[in-house]
LOZA-853758 format. One record per residue: residue number from 1; x, y, z of N, C-alpha, C, O, CB in turn. Coordinates in nm, 4 decimals. Glycine has a CB too. Layout:
LOZA-853758
NUM / X / Y / Z / X / Y / Z / X / Y / Z / X / Y / Z / X / Y / Z
...
This chain:
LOZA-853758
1 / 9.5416 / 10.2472 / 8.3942 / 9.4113 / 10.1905 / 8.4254 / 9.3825 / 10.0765 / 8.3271 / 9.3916 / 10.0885 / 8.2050 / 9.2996 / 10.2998 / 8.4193
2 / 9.3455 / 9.9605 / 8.3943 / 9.3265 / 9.8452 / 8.2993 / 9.1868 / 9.8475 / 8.2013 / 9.0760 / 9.8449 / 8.2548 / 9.3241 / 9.7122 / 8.3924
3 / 9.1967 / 9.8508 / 8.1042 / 9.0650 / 9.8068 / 7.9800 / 8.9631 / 9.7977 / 8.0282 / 8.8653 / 9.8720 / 8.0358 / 9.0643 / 9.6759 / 7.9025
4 / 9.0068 / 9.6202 / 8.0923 / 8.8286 / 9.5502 / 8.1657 / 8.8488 / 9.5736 / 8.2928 / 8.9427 / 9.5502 / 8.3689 / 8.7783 / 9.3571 / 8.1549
5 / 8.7378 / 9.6276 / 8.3051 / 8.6670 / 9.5881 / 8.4309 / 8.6498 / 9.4774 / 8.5067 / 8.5898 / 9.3820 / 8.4573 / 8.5725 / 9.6069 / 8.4198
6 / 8.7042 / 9.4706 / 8.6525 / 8.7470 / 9.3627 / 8.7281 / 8.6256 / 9.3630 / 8.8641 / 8.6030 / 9.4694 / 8.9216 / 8.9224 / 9.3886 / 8.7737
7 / 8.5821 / 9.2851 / 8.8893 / 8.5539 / 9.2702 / 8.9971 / 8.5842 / 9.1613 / 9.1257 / 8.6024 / 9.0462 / 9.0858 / 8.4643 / 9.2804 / 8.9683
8 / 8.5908 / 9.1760 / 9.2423 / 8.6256 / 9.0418 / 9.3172 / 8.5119 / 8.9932 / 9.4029 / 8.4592 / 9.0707 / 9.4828 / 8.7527 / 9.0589 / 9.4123
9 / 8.4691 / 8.8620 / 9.3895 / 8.4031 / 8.7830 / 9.4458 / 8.4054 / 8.7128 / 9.5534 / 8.4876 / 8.6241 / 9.5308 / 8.3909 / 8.7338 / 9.3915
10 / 8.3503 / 8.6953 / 9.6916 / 8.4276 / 8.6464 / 9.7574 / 8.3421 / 8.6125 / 9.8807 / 8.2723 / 8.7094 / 9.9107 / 8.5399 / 8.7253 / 9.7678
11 / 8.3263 / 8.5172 / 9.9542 / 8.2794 / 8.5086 / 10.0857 / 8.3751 / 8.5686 / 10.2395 / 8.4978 / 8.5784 / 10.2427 / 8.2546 / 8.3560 / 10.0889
12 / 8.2744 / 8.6042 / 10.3631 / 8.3826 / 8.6988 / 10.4350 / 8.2884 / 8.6743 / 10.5665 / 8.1679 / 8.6548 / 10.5505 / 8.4121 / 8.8881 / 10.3682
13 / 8.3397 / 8.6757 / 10.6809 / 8.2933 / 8.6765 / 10.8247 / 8.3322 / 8.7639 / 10.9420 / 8.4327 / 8.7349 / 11.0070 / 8.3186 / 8.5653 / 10.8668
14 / 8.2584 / 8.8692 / 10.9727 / 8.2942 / 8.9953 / 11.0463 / 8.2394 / 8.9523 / 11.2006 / 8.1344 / 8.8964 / 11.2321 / 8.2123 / 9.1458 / 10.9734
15 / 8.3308 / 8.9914 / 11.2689 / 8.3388 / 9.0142 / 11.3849 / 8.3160 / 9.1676 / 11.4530 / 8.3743 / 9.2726 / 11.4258 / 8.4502 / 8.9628 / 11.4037
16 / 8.2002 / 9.1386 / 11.5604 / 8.1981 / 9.3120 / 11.6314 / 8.2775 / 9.3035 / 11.7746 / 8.2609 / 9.2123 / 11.8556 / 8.0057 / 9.3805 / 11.6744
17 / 8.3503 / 9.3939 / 11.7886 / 8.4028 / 9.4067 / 11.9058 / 8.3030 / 9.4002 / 12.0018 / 8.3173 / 9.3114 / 12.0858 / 8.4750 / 9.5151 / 11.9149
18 / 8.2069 / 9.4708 / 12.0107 / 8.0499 / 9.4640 / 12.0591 / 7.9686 / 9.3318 / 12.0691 / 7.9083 / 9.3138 / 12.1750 / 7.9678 / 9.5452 / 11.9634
19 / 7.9634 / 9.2785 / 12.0146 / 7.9330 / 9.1122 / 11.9985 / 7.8265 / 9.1179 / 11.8635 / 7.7561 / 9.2081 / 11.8182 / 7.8418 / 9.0287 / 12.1667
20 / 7.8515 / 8.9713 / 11.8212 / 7.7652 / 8.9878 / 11.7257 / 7.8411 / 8.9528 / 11.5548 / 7.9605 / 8.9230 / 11.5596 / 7.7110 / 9.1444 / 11.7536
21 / 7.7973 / 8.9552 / 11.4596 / 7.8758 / 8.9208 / 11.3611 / 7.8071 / 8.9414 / 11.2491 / 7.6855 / 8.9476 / 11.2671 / 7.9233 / 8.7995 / 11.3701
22 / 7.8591 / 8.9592 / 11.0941 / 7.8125 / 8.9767 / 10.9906 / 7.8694 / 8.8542 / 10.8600 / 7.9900 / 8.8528 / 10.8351 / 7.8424 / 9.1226 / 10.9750
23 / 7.7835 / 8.7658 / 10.7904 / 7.8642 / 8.6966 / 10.6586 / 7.8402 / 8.7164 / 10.5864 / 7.7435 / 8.7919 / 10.5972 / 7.8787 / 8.5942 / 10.6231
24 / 7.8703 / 8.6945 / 10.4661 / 7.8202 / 8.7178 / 10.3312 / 7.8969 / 8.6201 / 10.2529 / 8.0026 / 8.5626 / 10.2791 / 7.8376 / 8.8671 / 10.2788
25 / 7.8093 / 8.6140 / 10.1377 / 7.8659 / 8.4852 / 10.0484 / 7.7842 / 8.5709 / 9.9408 / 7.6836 / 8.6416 / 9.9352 / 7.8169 / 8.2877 / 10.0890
26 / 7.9420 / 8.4970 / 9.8145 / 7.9250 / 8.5609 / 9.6978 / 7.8754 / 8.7003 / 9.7044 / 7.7642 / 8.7333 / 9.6631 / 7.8448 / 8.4874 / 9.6234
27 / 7.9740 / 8.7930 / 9.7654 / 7.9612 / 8.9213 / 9.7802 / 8.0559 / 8.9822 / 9.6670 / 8.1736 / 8.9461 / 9.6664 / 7.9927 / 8.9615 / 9.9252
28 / 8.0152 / 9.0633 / 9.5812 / 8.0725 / 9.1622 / 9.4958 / 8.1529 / 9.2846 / 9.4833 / 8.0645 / 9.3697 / 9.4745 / 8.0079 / 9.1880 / 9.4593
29 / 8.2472 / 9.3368 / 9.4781 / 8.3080 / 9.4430 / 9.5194 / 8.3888 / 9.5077 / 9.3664 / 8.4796 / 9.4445 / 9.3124 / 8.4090 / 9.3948 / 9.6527
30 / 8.3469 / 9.6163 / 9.3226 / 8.4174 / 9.6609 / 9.2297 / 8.5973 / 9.6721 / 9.2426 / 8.6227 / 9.7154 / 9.3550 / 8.3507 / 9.7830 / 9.2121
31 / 8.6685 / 9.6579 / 9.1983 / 8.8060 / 9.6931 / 9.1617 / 8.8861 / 9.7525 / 9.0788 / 8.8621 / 9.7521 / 8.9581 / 8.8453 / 9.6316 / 9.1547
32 / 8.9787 / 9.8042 / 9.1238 / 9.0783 / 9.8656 / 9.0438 / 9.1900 / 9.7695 / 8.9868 / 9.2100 / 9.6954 / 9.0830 / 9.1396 / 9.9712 / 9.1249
33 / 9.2783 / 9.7262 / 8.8805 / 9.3356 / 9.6772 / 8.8343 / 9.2953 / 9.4955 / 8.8536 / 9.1806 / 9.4592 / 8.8276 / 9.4444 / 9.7432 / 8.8697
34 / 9.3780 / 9.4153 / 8.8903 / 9.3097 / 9.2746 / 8.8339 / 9.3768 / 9.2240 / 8.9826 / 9.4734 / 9.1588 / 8.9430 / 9.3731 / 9.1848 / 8.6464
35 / 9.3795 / 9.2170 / 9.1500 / 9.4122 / 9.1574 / 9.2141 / 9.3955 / 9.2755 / 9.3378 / 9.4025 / 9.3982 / 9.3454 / 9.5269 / 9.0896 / 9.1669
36 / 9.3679 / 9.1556 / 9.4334 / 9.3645 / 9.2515 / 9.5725 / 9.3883 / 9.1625 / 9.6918 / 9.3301 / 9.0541 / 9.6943 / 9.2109 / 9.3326 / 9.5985
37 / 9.4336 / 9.1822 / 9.7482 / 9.4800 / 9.0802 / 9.8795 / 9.3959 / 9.0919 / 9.9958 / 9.3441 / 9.2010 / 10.0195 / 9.6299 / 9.1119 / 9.9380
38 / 9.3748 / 8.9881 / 10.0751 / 9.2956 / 8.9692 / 10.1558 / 9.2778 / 9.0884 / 10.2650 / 9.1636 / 9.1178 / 10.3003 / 9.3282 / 8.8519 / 10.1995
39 / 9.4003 / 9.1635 / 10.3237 / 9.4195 / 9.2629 / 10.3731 / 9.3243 / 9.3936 / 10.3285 / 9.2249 / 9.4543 / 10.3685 / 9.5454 / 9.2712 / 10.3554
40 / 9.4357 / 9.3966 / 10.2026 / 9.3360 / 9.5041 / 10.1507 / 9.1777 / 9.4962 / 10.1185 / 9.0950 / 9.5772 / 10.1603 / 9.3875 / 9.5402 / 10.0349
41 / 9.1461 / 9.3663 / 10.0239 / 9.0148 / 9.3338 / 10.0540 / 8.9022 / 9.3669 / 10.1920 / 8.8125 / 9.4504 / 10.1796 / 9.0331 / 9.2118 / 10.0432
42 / 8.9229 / 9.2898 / 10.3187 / 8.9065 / 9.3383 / 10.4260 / 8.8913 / 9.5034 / 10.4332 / 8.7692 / 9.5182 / 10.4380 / 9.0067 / 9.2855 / 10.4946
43 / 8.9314 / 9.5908 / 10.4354 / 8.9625 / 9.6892 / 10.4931 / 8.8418 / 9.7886 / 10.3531 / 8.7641 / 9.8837 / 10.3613 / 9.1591 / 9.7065 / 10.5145
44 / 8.8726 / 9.7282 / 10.2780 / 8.7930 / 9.8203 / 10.1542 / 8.6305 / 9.7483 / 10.1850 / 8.5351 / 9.8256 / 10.1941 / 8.8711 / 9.7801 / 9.9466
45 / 8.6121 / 9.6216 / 10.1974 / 8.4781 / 9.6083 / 10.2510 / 8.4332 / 9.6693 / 10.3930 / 8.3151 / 9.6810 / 10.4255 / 8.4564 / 9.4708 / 10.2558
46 / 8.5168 / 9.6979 / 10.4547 / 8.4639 / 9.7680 / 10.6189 / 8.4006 / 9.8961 / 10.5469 / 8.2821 / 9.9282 / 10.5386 / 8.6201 / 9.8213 / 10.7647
47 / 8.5307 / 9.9686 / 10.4902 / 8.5127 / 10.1270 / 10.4738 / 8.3923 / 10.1687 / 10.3420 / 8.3326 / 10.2763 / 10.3377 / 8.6852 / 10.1967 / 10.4289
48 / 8.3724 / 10.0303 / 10.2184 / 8.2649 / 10.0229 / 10.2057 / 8.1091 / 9.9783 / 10.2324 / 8.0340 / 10.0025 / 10.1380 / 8.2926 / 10.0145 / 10.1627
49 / 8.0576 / 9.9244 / 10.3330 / 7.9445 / 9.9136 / 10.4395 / 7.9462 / 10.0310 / 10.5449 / 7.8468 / 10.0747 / 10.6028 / 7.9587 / 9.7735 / 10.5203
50 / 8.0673 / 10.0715 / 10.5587 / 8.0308 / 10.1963 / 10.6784 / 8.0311 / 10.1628 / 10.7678 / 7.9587 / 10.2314 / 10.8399 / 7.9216 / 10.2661 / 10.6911
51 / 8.1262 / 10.0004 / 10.8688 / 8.0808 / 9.9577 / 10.9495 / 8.1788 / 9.9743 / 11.0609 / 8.2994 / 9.9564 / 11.0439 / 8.0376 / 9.8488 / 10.9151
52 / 8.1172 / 10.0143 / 11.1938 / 8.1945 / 10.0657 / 11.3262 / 8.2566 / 9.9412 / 11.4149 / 8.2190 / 9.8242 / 11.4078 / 8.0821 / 10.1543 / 11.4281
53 / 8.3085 / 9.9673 / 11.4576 / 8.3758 / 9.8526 / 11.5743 / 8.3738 / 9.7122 / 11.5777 / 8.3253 / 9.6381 / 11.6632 / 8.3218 / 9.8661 / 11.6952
54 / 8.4636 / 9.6717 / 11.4197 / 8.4517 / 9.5489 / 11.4012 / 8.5981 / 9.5516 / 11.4357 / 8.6892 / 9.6331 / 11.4211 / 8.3902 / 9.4910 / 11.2674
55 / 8.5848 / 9.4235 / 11.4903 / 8.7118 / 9.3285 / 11.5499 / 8.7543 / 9.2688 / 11.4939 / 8.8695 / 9.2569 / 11.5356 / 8.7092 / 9.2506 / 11.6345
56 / 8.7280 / 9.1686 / 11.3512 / 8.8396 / 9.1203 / 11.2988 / 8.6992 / 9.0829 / 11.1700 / 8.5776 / 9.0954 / 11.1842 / 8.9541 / 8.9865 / 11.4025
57 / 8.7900 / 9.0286 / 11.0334 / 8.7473 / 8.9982 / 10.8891 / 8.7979 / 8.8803 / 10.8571 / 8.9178 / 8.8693 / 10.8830 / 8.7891 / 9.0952 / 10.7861
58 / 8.7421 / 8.7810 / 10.8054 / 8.7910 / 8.6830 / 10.7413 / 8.7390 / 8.6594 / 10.6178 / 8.6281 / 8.6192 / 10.5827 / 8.7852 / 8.5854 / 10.8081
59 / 8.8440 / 8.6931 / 10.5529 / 8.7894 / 8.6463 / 10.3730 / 8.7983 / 8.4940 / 10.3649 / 8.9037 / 8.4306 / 10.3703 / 8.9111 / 8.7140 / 10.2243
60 / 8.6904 / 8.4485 / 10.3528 / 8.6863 / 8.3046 / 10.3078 / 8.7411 / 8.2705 / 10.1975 / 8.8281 / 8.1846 / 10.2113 / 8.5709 / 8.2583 / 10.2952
61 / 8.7145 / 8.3212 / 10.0478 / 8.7286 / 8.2843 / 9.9760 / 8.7002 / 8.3903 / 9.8693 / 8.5956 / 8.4546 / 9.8600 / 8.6847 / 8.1854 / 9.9902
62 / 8.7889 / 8.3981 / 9.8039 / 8.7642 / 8.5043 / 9.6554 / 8.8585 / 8.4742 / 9.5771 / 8.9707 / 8.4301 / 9.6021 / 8.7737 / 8.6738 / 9.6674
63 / 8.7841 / 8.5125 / 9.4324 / 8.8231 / 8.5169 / 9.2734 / 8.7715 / 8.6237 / 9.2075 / 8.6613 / 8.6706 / 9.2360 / 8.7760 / 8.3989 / 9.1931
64 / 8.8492 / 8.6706 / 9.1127 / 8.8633 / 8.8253 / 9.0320 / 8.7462 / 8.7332 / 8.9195 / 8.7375 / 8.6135 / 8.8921 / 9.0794 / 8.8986 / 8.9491
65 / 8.7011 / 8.8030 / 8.8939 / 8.6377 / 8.8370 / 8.7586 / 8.6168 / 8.9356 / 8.6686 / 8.6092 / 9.0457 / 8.7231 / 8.5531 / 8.8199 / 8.7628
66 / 8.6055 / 8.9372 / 8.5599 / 8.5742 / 9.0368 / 8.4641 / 8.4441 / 9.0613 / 8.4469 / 8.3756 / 8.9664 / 8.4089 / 8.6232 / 9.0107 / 8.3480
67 / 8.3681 / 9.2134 / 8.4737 / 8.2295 / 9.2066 / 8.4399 / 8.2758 / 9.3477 / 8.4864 / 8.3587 / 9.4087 / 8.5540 / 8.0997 / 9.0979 / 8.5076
68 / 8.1636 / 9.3593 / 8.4027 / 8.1191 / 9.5473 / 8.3971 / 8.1039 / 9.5786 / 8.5420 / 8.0822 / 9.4872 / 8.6216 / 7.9422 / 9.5990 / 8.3069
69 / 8.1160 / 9.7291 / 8.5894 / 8.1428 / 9.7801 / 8.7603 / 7.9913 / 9.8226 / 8.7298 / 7.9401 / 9.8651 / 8.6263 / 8.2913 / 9.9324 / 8.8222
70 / 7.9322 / 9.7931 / 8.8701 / 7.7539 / 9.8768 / 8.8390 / 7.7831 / 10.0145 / 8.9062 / 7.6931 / 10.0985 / 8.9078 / 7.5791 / 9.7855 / 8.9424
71 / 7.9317 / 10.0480 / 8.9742 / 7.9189 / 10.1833 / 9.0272 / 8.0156 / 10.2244 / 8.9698 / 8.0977 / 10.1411 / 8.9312 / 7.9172 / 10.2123 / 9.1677
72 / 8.0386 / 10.3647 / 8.9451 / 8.1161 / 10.4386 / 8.9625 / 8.2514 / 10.3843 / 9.0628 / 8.2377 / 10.4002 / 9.1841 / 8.0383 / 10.5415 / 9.0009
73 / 8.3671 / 10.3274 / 9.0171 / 8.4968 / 10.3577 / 9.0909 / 8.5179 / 10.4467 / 9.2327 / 8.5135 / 10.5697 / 9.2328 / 8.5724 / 10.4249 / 8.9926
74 / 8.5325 / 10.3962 / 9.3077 / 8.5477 / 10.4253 / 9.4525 / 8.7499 / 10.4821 / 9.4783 / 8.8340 / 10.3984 / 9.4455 / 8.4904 / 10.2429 / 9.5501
75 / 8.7726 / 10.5462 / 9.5047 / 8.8712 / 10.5461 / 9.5641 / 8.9502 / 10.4683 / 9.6460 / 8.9949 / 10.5373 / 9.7376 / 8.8576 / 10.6078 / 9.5983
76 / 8.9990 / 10.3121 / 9.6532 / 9.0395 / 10.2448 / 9.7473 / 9.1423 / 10.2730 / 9.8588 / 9.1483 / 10.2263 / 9.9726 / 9.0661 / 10.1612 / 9.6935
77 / 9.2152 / 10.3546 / 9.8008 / 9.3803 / 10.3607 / 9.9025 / 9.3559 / 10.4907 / 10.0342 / 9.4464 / 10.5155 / 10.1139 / 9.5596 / 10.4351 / 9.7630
């Protein structure tokens, strides 16, 4: 387990199979070690919002930073 505390920053555009859509900019996400790929990114923001019958994710844009986690460590995998 790494020292500092990492977080990733990042803008993202959700698609509902249902119609309809979600963005966010400069959205925050705690992490485990110092890198996460867009894939995985994606998939850890669905399963953290709780969100049903989305059709596709696009990470716009993200960078890791170092800053204290405001939660408790999540389980990612």
């Amino acid at each position: 387990m790494d020292a500092l505390p990492h977080r990733v920053v990042f803008d993202f555009e959700i698609e509902f199979s249902n119609g309809g859509g979600l963005q966010g900019q400069d959205f925050r996400l705690d992490i485990e070690g110092d890198d996460i790929d867009d894939a995985a990114l994606a998939a850890y923001l669905v399963r953290d919002l709780r969100l049903l019958m989305v059709a596709q994710v696009r990470i716009v844009r993200r960078r890791i930073i170092v800053e204290p986690h405001k939660r408790q460590p999540k389980e990612m995998a």
